[in-house]
N, CA and C atoms as a LAMMPS dump frame, in Angstrom:
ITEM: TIMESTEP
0
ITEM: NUMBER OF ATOMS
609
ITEM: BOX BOUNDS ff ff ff
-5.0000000000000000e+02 5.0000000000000000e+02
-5.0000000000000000e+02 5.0000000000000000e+02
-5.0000000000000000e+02 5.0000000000000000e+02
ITEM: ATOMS id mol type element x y z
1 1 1 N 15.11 -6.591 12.971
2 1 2 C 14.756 -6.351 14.369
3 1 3 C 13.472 -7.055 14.792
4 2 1 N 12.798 -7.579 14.073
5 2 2 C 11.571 -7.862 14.324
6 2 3 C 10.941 -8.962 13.188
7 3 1 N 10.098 -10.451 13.499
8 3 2 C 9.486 -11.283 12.404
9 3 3 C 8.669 -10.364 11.192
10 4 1 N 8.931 -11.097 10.419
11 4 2 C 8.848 -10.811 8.835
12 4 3 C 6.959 -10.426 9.178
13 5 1 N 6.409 -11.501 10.053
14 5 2 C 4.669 -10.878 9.874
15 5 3 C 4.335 -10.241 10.52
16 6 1 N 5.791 -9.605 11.61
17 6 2 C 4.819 -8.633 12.491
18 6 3 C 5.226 -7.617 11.562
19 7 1 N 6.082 -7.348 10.884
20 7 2 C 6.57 -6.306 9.454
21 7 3 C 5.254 -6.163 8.51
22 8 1 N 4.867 -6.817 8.285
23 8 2 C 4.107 -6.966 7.355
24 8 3 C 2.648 -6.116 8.255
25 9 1 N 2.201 -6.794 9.12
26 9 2 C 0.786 -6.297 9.688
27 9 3 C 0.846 -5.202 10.146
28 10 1 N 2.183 -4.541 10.298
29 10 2 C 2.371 -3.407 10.982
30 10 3 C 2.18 -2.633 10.001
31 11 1 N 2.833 -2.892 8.643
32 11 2 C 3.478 -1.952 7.265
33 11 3 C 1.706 -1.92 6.957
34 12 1 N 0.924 -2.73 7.2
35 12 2 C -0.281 -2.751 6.351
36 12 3 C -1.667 -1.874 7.211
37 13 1 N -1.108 -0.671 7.923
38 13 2 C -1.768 -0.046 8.524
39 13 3 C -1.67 0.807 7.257
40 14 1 N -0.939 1.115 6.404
41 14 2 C -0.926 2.485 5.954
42 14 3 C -2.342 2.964 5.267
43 15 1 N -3.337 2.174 5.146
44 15 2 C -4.379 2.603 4.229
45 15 3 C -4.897 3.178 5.325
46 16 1 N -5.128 3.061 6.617
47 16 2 C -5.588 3.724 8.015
48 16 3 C -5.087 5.321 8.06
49 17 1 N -3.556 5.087 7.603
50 17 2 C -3.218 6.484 8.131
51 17 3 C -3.309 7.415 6.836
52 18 1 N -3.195 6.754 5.596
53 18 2 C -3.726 7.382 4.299
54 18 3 C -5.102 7.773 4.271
55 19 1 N -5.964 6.785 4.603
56 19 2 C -7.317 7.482 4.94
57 19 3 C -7.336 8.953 5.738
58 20 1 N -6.699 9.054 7.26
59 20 2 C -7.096 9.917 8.108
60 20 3 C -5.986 11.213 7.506
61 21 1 N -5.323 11.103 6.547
62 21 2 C -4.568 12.195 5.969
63 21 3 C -5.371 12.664 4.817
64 22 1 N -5.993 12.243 4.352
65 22 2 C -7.217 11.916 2.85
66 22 3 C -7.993 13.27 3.472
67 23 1 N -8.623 12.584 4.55
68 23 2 C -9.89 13.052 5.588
69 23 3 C -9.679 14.658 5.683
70 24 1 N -8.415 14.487 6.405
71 24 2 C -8.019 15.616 7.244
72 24 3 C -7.171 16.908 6.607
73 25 1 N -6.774 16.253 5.227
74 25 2 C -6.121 17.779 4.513
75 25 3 C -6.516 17.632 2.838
76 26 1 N -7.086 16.513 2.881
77 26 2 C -7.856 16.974 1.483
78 26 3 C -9.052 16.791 1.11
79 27 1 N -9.9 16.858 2.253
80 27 2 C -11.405 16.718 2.244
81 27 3 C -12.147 15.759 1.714
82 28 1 N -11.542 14.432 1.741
83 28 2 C -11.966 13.621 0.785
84 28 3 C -12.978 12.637 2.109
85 29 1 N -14.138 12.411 1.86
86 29 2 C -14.976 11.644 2.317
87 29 3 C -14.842 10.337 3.144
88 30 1 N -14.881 9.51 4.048
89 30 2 C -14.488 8.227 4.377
90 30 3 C -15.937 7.474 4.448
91 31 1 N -16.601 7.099 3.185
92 31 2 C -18.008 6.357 3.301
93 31 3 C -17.68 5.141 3.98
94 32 1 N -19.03 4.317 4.41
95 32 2 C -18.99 3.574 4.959
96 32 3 C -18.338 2.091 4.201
97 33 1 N -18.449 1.79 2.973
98 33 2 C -17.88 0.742 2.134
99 33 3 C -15.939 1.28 2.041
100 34 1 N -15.668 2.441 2.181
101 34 2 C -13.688 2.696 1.786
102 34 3 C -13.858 2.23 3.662
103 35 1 N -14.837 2.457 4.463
104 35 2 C -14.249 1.865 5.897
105 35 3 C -14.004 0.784 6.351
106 36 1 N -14.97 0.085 5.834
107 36 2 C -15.659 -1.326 5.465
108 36 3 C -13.708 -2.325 5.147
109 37 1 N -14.014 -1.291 3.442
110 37 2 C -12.542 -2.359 3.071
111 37 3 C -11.578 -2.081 4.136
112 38 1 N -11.38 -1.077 4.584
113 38 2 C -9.955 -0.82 5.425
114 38 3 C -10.031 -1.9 6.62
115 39 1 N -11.136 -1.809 7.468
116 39 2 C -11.426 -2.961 8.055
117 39 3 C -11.462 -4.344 7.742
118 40 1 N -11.943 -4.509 6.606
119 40 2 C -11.436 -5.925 6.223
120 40 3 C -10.397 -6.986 6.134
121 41 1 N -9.196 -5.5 5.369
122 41 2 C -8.196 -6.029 4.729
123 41 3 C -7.443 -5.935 6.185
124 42 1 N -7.819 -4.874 7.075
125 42 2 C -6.373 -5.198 8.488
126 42 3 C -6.709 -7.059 8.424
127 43 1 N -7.989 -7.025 8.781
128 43 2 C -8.552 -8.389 9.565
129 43 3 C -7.853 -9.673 8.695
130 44 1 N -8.232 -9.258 7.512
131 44 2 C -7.019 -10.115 6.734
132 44 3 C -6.111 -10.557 6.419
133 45 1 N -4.978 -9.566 6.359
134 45 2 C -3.894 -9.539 6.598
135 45 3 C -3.638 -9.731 8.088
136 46 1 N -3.777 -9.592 9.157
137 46 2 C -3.686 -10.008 10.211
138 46 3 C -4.07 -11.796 10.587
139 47 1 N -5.005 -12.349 10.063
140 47 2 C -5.774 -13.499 9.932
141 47 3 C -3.956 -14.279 8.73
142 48 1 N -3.744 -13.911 7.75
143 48 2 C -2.795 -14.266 7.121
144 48 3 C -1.412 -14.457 7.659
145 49 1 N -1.004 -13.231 8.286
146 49 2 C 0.452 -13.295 9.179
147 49 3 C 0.419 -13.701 10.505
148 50 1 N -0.822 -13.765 11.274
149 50 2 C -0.958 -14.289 12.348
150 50 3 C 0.42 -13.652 13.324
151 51 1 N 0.512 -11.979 13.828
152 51 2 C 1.686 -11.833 14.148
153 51 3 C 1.457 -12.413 15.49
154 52 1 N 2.592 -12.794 16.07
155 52 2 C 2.325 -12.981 17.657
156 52 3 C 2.382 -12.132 18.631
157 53 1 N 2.057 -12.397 19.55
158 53 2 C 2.155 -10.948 20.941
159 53 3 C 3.036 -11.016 22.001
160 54 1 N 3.875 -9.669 21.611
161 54 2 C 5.18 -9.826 21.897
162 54 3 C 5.352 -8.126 22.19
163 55 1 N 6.328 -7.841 23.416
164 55 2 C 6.505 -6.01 23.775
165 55 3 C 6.688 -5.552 22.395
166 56 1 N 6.921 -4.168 22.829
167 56 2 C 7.239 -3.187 21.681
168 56 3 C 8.89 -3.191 21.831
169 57 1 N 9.264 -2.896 20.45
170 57 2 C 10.4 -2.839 20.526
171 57 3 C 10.819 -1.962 19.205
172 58 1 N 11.929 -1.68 19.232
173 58 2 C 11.878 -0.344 18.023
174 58 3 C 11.556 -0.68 16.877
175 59 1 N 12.181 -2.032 16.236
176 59 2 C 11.695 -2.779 14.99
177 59 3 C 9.674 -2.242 14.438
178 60 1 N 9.251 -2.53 16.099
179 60 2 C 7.599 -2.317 15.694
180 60 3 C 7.601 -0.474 15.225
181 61 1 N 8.458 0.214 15.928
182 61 2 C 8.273 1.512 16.409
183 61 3 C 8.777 2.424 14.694
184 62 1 N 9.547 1.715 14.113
185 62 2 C 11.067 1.644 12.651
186 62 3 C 9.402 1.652 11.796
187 63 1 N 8.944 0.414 11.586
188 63 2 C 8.085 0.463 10.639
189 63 3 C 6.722 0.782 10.823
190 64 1 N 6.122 1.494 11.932
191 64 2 C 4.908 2.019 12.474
192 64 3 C 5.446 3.652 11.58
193 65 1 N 6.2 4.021 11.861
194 65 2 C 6.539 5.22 11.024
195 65 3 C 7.179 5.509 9.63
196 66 1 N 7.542 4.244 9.274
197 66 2 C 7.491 3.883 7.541
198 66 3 C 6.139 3.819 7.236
199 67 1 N 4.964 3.402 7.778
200 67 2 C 3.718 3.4 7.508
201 67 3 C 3.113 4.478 7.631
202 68 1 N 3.178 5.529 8.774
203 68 2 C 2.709 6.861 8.724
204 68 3 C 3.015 7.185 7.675
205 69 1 N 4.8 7.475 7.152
206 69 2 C 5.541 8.494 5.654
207 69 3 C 4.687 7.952 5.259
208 70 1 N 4.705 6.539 4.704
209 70 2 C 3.772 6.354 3.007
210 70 3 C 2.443 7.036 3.514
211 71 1 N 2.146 7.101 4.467
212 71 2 C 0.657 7.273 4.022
213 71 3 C 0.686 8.777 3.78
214 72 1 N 1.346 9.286 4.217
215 72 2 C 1.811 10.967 3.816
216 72 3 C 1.909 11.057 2.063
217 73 1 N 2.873 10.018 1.824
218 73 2 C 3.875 10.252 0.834
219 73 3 C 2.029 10.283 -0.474
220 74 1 N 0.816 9.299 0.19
221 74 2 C -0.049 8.637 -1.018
222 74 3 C -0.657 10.33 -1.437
223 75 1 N -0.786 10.866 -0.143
224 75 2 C -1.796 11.802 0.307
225 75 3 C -1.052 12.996 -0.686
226 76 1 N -0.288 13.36 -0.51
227 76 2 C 0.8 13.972 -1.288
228 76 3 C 0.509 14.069 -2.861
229 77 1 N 0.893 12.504 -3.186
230 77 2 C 0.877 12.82 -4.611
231 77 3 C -0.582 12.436 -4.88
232 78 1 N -1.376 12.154 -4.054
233 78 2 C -2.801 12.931 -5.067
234 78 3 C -2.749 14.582 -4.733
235 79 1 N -2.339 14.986 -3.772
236 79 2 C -2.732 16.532 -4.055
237 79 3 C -1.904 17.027 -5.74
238 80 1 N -0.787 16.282 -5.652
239 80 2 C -0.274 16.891 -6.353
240 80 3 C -0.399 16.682 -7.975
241 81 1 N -1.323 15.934 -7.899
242 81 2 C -2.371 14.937 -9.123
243 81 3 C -3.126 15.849 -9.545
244 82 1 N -3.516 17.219 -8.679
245 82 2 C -4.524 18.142 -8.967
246 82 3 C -3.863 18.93 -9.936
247 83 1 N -2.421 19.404 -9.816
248 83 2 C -1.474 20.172 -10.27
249 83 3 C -0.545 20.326 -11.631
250 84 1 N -0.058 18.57 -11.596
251 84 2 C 1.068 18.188 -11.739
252 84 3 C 0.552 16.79 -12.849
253 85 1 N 1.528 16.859 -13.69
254 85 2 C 1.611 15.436 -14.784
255 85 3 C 2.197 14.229 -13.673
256 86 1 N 1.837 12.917 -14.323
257 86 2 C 2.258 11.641 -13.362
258 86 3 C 3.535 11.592 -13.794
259 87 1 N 3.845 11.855 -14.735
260 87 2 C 5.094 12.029 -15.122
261 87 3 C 6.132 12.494 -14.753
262 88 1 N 5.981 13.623 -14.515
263 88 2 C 6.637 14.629 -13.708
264 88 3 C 6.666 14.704 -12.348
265 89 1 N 5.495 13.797 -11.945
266 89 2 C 5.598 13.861 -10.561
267 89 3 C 6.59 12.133 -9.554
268 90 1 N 6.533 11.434 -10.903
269 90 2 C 7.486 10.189 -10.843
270 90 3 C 8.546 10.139 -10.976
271 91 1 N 9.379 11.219 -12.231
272 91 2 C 10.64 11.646 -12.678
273 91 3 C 11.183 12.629 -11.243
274 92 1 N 10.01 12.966 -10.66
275 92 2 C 11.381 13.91 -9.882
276 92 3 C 11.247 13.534 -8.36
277 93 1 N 10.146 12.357 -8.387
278 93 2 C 10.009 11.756 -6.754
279 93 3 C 11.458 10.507 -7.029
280 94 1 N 11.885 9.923 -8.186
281 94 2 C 13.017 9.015 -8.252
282 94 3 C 14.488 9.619 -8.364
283 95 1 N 14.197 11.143 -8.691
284 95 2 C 15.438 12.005 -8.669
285 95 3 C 16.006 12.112 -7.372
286 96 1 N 14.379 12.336 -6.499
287 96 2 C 14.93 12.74 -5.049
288 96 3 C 15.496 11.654 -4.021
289 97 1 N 14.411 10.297 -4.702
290 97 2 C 14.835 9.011 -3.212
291 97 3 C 16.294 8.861 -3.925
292 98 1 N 16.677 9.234 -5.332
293 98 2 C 18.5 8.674 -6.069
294 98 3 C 19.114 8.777 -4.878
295 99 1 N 18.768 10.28 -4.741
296 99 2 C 19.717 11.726 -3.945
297 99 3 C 19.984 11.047 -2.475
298 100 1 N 18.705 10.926 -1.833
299 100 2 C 18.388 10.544 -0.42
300 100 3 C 19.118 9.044 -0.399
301 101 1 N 19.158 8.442 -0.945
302 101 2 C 19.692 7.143 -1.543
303 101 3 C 20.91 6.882 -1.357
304 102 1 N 21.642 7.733 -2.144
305 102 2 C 22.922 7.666 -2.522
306 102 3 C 24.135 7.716 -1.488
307 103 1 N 24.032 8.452 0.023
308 103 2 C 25.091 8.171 0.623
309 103 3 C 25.128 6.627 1.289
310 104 1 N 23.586 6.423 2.22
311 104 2 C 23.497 5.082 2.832
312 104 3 C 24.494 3.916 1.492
313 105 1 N 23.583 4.385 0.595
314 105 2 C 24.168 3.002 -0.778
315 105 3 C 26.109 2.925 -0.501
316 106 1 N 26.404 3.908 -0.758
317 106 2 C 27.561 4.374 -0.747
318 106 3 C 28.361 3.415 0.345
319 107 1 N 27.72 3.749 1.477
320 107 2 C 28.38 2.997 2.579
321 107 3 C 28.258 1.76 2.667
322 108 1 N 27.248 1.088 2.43
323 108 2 C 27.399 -0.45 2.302
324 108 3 C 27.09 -0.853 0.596
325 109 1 N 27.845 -0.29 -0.054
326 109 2 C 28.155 -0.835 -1.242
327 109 3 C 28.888 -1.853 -1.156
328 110 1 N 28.232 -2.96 -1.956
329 110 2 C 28.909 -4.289 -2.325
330 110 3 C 29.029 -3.966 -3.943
331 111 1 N 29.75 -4.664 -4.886
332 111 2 C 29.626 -4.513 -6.151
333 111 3 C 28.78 -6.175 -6.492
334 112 1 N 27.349 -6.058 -7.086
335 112 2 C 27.129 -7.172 -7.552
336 112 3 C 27.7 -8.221 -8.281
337 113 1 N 27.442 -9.39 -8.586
338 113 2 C 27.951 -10.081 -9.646
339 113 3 C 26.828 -10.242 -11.106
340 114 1 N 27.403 -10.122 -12.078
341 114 2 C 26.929 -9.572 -13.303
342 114 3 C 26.124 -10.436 -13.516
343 115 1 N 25.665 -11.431 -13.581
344 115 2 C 24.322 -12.147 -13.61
345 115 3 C 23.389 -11.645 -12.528
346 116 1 N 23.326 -10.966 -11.606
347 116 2 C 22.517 -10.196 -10.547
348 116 3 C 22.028 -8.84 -11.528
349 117 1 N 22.418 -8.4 -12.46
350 117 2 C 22.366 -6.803 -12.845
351 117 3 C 20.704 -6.788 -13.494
352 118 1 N 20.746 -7.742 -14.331
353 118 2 C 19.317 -8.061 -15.156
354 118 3 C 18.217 -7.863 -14.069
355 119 1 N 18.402 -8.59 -13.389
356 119 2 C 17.247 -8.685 -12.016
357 119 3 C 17.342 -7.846 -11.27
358 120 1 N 17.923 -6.707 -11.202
359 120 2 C 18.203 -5.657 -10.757
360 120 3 C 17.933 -4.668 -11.566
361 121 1 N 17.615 -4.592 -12.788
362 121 2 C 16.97 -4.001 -13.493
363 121 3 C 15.296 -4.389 -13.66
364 122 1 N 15.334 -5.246 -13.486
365 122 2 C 13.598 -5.506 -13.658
366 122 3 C 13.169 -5.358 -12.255
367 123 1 N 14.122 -5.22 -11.092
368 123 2 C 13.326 -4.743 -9.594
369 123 3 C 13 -3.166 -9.888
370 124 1 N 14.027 -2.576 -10.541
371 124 2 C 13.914 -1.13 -10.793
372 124 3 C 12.702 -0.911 -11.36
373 125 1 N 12.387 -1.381 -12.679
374 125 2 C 11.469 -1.472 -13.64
375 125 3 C 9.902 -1.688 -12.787
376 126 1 N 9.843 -2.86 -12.019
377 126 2 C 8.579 -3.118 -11.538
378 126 3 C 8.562 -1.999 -10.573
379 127 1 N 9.528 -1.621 -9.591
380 127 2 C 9.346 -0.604 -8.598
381 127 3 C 9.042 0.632 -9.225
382 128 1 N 9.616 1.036 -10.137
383 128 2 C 9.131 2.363 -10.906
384 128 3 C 7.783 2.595 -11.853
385 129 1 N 7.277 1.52 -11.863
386 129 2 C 5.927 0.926 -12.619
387 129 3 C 4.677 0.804 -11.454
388 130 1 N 4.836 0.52 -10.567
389 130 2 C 4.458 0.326 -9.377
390 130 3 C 4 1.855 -9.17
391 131 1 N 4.903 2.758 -8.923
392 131 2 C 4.43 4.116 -8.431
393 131 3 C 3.922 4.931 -9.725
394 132 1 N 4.242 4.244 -10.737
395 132 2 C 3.45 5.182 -11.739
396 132 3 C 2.065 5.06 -11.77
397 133 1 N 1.593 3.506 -11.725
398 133 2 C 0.212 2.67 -11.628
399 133 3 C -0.643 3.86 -10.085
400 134 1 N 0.056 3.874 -9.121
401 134 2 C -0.422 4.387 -7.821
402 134 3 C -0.957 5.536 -8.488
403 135 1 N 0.398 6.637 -8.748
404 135 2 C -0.081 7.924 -9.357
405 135 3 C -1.166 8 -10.164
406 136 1 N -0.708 7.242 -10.988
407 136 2 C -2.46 7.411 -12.127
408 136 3 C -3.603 7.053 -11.72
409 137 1 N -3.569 6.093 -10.768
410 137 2 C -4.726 5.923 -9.684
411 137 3 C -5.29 6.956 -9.307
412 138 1 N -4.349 7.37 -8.524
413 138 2 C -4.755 8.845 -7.91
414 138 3 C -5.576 9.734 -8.478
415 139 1 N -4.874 9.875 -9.517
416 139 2 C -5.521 11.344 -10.721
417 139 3 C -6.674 10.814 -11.274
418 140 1 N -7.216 9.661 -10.6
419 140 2 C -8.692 9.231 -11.136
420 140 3 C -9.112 9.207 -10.195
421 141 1 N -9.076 9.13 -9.115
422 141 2 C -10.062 8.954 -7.727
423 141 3 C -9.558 8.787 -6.308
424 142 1 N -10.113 8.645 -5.727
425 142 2 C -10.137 9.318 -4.168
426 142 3 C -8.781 8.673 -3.245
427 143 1 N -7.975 8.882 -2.722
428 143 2 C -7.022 8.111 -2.181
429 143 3 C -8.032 7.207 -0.812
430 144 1 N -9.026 7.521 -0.351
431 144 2 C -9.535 6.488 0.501
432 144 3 C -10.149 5.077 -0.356
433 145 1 N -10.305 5.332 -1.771
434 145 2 C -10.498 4.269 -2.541
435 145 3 C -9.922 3.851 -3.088
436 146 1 N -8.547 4.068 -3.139
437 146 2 C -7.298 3.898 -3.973
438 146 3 C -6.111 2.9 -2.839
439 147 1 N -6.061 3.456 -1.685
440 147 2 C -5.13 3.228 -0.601
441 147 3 C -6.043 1.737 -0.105
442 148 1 N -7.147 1.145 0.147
443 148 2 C -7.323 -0.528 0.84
444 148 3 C -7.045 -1.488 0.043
445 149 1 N -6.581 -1.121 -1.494
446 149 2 C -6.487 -1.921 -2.623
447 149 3 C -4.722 -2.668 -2.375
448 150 1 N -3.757 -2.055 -1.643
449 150 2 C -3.019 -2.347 -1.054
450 150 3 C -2.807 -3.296 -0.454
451 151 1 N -3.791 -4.169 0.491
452 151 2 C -4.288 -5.016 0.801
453 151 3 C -3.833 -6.01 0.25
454 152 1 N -4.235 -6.221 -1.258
455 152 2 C -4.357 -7.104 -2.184
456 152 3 C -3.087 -8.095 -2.655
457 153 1 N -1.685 -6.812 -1.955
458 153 2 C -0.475 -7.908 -2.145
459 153 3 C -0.14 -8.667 -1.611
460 154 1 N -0.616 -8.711 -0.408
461 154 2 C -0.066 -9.598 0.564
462 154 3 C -1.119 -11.216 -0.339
463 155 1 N -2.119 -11.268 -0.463
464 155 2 C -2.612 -12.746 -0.813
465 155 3 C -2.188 -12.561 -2.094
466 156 1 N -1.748 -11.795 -3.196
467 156 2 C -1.043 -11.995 -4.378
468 156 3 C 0.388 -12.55 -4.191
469 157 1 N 0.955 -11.985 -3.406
470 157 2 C 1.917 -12.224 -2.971
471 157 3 C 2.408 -14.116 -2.488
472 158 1 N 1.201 -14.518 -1.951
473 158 2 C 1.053 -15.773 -1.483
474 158 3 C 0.526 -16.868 -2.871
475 159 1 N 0.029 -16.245 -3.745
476 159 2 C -0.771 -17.109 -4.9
477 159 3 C 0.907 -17.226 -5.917
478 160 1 N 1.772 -15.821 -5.837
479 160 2 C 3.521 -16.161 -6.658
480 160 3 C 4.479 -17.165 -6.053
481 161 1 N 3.94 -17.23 -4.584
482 161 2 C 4.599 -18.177 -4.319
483 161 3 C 4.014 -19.464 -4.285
484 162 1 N 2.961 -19.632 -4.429
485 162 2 C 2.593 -21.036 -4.708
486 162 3 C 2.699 -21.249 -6.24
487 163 1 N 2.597 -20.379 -7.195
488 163 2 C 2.729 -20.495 -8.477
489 163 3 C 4.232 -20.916 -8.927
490 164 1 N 5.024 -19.819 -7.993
491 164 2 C 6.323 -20.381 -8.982
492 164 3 C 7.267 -20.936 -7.445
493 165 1 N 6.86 -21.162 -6.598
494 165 2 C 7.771 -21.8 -5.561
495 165 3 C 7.3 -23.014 -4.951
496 166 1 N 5.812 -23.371 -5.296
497 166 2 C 5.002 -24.463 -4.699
498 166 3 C 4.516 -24.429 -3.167
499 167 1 N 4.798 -23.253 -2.726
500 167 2 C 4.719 -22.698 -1.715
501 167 3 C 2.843 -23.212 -1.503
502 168 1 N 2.527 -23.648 -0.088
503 168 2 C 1.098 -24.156 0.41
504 168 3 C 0.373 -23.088 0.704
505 169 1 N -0.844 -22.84 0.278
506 169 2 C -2.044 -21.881 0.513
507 169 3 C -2.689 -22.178 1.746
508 170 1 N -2.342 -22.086 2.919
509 170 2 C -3.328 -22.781 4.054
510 170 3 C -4.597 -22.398 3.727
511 171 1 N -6.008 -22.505 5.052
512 171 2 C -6.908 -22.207 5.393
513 171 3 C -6.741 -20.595 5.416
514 172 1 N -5.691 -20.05 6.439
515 172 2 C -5.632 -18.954 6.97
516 172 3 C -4.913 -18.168 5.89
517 173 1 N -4.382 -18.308 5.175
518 173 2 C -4.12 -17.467 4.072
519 173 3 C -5.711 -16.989 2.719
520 174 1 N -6.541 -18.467 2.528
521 174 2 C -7.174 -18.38 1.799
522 174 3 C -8.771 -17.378 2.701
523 175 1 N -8.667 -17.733 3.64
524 175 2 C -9.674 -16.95 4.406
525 175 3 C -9.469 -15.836 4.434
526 176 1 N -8.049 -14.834 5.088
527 176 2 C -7.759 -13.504 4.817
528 176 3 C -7.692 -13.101 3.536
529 177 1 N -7.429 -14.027 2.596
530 177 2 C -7.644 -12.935 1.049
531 177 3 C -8.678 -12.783 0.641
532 178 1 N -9.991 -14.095 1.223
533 178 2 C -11.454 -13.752 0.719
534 178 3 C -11.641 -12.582 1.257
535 179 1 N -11.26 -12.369 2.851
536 179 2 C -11.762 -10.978 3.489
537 179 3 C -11.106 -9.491 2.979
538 180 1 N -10.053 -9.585 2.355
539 180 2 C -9.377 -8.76 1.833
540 180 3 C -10.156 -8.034 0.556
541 181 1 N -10.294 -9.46 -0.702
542 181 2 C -10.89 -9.107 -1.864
543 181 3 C -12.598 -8.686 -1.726
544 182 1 N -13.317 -9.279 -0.732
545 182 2 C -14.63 -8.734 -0.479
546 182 3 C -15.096 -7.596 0.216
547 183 1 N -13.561 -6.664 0.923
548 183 2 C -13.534 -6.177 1.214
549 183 3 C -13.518 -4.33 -0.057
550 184 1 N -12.674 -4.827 -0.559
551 184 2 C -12.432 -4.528 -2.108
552 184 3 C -13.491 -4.027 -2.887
553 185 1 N -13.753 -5.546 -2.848
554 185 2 C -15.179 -5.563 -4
555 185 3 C -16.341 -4.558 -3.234
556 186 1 N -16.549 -4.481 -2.197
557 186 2 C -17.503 -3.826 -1.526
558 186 3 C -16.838 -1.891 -1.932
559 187 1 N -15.869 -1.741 -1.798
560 187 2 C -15.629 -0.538 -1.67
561 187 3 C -15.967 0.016 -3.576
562 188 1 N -15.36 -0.934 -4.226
563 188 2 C -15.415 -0.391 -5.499
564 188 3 C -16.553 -0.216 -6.372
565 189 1 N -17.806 -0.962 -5.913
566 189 2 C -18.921 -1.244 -6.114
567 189 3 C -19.378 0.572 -6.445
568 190 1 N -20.259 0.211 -7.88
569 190 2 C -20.695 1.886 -7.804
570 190 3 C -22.142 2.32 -7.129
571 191 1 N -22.344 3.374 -7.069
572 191 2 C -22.899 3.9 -6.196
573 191 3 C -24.605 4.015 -7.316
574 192 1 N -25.637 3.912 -7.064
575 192 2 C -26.796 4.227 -8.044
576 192 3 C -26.76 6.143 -7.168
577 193 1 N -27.194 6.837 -8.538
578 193 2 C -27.406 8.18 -8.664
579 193 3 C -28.03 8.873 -7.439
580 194 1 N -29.562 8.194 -6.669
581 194 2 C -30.205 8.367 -5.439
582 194 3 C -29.108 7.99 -3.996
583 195 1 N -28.056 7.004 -4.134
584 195 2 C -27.734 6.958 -3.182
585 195 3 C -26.607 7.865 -2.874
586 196 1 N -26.182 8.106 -4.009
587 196 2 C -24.56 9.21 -4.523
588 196 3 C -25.082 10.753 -3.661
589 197 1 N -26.54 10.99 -4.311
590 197 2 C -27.177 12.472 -4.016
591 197 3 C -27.238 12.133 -2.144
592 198 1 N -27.825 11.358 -1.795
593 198 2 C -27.787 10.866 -0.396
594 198 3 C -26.657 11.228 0.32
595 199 1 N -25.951 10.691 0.196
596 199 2 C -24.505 10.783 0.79
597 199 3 C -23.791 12.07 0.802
598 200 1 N -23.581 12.641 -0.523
599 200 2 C -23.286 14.102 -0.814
600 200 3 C -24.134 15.101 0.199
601 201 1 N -25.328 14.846 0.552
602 201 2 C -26.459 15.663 0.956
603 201 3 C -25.92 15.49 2.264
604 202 1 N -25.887 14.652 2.99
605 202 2 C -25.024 14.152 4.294
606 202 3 C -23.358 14.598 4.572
607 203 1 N -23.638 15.507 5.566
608 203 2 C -22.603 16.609 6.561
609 203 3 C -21.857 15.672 6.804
């Protein structure tokens, strides 16, 4: 329904709405460096896809609210990081999308061709590796410092395709990932002990 970069700049709000779910039901802090990156990486990713300006149309409206869920879905499984093994909380979040899964699949089932199955196993593999990496994230630290790191695929994303497709790095790709990764680097940066007590001390 809609170009691949306005998909993309749209999908890459979610650290925005993961933040203000962070904020707002699990008390987690928004310092000025997790704001910093969130700001960066839009500017980046935006600077990278260059979407154009164009009405609204449901396509924008489809994945403006795929971006709200995830940011629900991040907020979620850190609460549930407080509770719950990553394990357990991966085994039964892939039980449920099977479930949720399974009629749409159903209906536009094609049967692959058997040289497709391998690579269809290693999409599984990386996708299920993917949310385990998130989870364990989680259960170490703050989802407002966990969620701008997200960011980071879109210019990874651009360095696989120049690696294995020869695909060209413009200006505007290499400029949004500096702003992306310095964006990053700023958030992850640790804090000295006087400035930690500072901040904590601050309502």
């Amino acid at each position: 329904l809609i170009p691949l970069a306005v998909l993309i700049s749209i999908e890459f709000t979610t650290p925005i709405w993961t933040a203000v779910f962070a904020v707002g039901f699990l008390g987690e802090r928004l310092s000025r460096p997790r704001l910093t990156a969130i700001v960066l990486g839009l500017i980046g990713v935006i600077i990278i896809v260059r979407p154009g300006v164009s009405s609204v149309n449901p396509g924008q409206l489809i994945v403006l609210g795929a971006a709200v869920c995830f940011g629900c879905s991040v907020v979620m499984v850190k609460s549930l990081t407080r509770t719950d093994s990553v394990v357990r909380i991966i085994f039964w979040m892939l039980i449920i999308q099977s479930v949720l899964g399974l009629l749409p699949a159903l209906y536009e089932w094609r049967n692959p061709p058997l040289a497709l199955w391998p690579w269809i196993v290693v999409i599984a593999f990386t996708g299920m590796s993917s949310h385990f990496c998130m989870a364990r994230a989680l259960a170490y630290a703050d989802a407002t410092l966990i969620s701008p790191m997200d960011f980071l695929r879109v210019p990874l994303s651009a360095f696989v395709g120049w690696l294995l497709y020869h695909e060209q790095i413009d200006i505007f790709t290499a400029g949004g990932a500096a702003l992306i990764l310095a964006g990053n680097l700023l958030n992850l940066q640790r804090k000295t002990p006087q400035v930690a007590e500072a901040e904590a001390a601050t309502p």
